[in-house]
PyMOL commands that place a pseudoatom at each C-alpha (Angstrom):
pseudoatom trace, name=CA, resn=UNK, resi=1, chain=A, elem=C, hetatm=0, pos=[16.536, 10.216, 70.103]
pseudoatom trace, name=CA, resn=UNK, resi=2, chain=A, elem=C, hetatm=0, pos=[17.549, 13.249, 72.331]
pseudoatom trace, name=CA, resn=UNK, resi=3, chain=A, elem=C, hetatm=0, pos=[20.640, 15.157, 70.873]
pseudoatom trace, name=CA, resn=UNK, resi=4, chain=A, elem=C, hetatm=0, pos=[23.685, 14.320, 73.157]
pseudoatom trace, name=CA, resn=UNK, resi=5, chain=A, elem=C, hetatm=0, pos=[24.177, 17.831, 73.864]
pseudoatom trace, name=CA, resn=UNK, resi=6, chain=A, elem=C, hetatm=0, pos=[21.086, 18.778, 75.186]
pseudoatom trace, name=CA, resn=UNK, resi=7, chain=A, elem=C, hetatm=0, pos=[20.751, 19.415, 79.376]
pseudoatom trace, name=CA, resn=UNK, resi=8, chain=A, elem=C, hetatm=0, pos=[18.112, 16.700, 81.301]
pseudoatom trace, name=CA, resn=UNK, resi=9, chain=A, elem=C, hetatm=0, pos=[18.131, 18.283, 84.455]
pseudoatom trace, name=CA, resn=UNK, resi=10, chain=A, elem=C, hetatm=0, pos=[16.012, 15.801, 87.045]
pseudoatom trace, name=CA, resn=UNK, resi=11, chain=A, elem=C, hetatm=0, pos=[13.925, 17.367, 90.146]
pseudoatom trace, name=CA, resn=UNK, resi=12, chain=A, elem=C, hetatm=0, pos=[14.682, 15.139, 93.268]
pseudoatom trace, name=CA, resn=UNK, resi=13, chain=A, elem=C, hetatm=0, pos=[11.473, 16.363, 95.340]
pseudoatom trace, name=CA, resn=UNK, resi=14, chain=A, elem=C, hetatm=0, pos=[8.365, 15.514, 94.455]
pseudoatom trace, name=CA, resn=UNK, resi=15, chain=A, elem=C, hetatm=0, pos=[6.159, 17.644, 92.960]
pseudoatom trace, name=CA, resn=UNK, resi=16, chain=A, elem=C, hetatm=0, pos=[2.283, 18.084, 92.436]
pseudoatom trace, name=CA, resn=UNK, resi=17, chain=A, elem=C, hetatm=0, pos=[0.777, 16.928, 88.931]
pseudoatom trace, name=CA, resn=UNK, resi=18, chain=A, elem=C, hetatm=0, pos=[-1.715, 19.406, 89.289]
pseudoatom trace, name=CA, resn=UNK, resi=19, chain=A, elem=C, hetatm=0, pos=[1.079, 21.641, 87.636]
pseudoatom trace, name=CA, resn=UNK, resi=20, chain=A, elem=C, hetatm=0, pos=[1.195, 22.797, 84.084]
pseudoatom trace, name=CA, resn=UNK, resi=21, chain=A, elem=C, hetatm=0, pos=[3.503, 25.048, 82.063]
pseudoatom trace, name=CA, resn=UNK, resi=22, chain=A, elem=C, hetatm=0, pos=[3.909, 27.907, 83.914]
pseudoatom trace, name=CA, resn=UNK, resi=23, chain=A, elem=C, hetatm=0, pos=[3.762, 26.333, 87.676]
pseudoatom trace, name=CA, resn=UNK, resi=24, chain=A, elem=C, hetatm=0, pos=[6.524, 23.822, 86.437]
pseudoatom trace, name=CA, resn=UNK, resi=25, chain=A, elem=C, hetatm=0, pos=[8.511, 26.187, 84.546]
pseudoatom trace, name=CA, resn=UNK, resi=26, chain=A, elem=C, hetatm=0, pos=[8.475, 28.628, 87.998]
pseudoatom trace, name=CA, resn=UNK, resi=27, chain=A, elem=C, hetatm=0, pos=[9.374, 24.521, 90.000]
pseudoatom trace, name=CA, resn=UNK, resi=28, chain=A, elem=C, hetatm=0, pos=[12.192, 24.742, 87.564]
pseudoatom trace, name=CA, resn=UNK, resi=29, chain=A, elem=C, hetatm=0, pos=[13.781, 28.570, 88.339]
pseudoatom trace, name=CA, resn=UNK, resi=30, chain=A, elem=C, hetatm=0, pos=[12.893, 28.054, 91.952]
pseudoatom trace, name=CA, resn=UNK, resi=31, chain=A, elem=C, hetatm=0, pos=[13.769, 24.050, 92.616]
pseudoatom trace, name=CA, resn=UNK, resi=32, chain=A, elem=C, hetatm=0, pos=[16.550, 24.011, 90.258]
pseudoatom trace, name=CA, resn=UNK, resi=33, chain=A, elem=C, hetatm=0, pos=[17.757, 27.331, 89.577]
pseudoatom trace, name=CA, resn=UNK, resi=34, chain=A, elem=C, hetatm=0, pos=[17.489, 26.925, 85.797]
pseudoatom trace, name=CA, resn=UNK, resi=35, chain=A, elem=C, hetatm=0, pos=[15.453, 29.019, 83.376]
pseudoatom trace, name=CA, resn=UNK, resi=36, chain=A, elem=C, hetatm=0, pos=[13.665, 26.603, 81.046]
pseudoatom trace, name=CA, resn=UNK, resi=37, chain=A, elem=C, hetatm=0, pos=[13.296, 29.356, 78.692]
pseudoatom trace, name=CA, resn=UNK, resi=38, chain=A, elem=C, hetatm=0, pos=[17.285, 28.797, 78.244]
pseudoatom trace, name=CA, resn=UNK, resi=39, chain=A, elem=C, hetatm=0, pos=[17.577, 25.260, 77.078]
pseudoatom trace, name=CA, resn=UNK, resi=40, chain=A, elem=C, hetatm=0, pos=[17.437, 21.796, 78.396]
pseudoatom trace, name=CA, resn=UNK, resi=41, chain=A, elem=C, hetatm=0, pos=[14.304, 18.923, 79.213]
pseudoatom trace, name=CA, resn=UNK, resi=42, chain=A, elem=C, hetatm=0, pos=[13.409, 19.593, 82.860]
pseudoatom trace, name=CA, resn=UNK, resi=43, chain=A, elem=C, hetatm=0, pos=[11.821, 16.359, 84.563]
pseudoatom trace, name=CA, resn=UNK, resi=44, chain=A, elem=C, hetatm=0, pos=[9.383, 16.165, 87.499]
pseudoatom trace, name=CA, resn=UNK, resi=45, chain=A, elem=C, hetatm=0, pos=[7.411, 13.579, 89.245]
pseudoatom trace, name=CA, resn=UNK, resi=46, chain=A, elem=C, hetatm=0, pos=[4.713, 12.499, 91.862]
pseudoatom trace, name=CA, resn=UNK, resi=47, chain=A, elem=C, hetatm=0, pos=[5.162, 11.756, 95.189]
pseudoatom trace, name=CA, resn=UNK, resi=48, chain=A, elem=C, hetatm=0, pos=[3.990, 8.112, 94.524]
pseudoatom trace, name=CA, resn=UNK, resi=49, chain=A, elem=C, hetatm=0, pos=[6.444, 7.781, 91.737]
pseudoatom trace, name=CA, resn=UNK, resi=50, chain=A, elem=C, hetatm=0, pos=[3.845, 6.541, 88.857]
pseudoatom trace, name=CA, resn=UNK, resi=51, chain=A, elem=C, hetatm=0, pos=[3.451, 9.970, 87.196]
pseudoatom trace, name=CA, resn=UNK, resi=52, chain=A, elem=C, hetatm=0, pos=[6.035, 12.137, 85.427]
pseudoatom trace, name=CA, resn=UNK, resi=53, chain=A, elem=C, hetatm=0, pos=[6.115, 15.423, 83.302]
pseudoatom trace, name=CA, resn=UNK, resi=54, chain=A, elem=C, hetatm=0, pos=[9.167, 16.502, 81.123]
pseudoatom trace, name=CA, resn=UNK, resi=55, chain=A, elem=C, hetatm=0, pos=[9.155, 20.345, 80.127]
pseudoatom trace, name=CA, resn=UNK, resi=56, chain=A, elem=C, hetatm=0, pos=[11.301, 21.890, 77.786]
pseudoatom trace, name=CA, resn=UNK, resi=57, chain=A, elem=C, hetatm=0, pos=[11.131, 25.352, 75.970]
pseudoatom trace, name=CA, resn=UNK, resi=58, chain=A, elem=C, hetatm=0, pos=[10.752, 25.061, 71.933]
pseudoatom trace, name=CA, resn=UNK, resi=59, chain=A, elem=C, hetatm=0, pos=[11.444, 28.613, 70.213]
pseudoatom trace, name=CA, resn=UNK, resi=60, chain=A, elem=C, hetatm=0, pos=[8.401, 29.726, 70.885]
pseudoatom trace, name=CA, resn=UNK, resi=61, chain=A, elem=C, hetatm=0, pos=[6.346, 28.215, 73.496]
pseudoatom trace, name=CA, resn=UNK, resi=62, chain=A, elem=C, hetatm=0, pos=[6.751, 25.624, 76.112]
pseudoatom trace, name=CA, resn=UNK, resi=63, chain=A, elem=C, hetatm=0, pos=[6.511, 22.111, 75.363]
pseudoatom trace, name=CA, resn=UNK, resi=64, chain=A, elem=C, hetatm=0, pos=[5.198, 19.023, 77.825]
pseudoatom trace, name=CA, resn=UNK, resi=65, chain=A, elem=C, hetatm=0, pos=[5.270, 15.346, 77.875]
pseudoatom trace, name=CA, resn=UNK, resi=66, chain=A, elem=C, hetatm=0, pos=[3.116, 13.635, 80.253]
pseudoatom trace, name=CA, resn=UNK, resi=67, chain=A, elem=C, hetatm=0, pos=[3.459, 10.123, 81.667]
pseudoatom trace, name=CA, resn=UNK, resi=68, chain=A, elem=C, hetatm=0, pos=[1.632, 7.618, 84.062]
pseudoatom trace, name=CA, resn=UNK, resi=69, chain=A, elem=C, hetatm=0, pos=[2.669, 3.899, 85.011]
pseudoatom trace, name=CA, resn=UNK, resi=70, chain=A, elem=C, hetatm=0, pos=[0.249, 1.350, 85.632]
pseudoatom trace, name=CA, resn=UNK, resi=71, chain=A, elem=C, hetatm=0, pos=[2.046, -1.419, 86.886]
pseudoatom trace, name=CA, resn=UNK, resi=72, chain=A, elem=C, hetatm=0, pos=[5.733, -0.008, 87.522]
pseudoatom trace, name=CA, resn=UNK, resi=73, chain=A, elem=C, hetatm=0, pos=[7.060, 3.461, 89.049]
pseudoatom trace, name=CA, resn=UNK, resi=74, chain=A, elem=C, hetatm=0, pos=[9.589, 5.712, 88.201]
pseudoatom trace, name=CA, resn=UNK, resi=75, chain=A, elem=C, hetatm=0, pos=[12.753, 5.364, 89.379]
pseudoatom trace, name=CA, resn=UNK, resi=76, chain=A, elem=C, hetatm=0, pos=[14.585, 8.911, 89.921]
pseudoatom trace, name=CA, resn=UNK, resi=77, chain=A, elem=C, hetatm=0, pos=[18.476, 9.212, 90.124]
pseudoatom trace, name=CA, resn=UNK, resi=78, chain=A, elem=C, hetatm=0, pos=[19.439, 10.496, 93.095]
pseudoatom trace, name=CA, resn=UNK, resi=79, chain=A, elem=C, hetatm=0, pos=[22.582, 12.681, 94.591]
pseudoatom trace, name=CA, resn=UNK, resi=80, chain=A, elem=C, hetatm=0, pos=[22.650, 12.989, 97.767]
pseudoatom trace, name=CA, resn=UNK, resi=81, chain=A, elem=C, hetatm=0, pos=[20.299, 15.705, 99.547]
pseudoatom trace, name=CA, resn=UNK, resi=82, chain=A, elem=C, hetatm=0, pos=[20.898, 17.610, 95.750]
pseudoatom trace, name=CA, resn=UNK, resi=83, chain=A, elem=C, hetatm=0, pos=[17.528, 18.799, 94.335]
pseudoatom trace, name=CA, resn=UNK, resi=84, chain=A, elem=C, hetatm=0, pos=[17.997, 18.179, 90.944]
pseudoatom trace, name=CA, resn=UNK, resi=85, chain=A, elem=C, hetatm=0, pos=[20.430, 15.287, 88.745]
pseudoatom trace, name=CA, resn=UNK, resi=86, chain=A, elem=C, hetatm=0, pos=[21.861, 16.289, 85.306]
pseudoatom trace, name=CA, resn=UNK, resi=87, chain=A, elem=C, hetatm=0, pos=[21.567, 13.151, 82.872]
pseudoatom trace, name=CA, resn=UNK, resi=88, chain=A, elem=C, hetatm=0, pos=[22.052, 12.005, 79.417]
pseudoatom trace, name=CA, resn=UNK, resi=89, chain=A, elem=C, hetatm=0, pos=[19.645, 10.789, 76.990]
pseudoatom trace, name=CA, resn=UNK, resi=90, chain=A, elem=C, hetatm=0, pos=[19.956, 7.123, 78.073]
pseudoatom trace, name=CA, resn=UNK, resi=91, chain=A, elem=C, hetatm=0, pos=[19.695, 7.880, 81.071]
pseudoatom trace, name=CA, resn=UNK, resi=92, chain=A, elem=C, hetatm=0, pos=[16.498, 9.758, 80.688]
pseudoatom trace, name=CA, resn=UNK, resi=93, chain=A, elem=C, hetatm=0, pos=[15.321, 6.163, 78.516]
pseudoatom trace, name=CA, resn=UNK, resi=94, chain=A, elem=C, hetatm=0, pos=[15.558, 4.274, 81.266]
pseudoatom trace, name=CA, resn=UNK, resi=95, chain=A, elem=C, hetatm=0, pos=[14.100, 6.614, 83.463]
pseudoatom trace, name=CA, resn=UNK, resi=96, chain=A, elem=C, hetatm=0, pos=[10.404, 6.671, 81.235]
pseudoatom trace, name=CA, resn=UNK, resi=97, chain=A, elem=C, hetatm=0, pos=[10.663, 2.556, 80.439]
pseudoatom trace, name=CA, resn=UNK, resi=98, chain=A, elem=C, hetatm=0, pos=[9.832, 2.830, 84.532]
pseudoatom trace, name=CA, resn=UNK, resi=99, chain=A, elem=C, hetatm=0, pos=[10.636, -0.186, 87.107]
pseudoatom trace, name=CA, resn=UNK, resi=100, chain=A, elem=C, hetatm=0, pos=[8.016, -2.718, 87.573]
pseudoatom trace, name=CA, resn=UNK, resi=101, chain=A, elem=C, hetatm=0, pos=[6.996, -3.012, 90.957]
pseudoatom trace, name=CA, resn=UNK, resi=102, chain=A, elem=C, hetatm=0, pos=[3.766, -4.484, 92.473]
pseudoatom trace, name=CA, resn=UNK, resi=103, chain=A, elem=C, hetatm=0, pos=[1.892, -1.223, 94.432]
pseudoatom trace, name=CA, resn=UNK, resi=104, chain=A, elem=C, hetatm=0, pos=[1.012, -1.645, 97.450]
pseudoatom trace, name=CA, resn=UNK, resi=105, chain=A, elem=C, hetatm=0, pos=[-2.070, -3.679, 97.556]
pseudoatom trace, name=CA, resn=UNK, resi=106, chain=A, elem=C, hetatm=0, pos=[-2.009, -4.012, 93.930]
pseudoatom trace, name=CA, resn=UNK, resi=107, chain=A, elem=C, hetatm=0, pos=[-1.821, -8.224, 93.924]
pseudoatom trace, name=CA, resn=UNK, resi=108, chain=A, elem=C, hetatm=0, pos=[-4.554, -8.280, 96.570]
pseudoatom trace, name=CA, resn=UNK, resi=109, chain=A, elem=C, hetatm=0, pos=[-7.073, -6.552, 94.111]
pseudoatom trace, name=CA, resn=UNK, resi=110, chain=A, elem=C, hetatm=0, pos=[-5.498, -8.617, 91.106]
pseudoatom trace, name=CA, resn=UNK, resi=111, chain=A, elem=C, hetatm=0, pos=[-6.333, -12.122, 92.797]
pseudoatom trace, name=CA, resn=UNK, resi=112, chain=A, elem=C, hetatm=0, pos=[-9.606, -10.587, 94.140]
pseudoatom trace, name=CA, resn=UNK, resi=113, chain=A, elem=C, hetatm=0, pos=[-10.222, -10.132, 90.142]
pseudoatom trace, name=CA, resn=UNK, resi=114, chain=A, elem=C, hetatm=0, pos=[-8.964, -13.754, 88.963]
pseudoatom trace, name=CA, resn=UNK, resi=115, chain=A, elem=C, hetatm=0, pos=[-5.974, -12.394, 87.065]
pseudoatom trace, name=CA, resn=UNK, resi=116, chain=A, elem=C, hetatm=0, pos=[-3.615, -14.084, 88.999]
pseudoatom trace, name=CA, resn=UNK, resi=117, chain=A, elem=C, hetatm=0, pos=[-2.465, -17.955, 88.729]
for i in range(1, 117): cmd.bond("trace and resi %d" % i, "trace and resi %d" % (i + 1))
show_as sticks, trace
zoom trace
């Protein structure tokens, strides 16, 4: 359970995965205009929507939870053309419980397979 008072601040624009600590802490000054190093869980994802990091600072080092979907994508809030969406703790639940959605090409393969009925 995330304290209510701590900031989720949500990056709108994709970003590469590729990232670490340090590239997505600089994402987060540059993107978002926050320092990490300041407070607050700082969320990024992939382009495709199935992978997602969440950085936050911890007294004395950076911290980093990593995520990928299988069957389901992330569903980012959006705010118009904003770059980043502040949210709550819920909020942020929802957002790492993911959407299912079939990929594209995903129930071709599966029937290819015999998992499908």
């Amino acid at each position: 359970m995330i304290p209510s008072h701590v900031r989720i601040f949500v990056c709108t624009e994709p970003v590469d995965m590729r990232r670490s600590f340090d590239g997505l802490a600089l994402a987060a000054r540059e993107r978002l205009g926050k320092d990490p190093r300041e407070g607050g869980l700082f969320v990024f994802a992939n382009k495709r929507s199935n992978r997602l990091k969440v950085l936050w600072f911890d007294r004395n080092g950076y911290c980093l939870l990593y995520k990928r979907l299988h069957r389901a994508l992330f569903q980012l809030p959006r705010d118009g053309d904003a770059s980043a969406v502040q949210i709550d703790g819920v909020a942020l639940g929802s957002l790492l419980a993911g959407v299912d959605r079939p990929r594209r090409g995903e129930e071709v393969r599966e029937r290819r397979f015999g998992t499908l009925q």
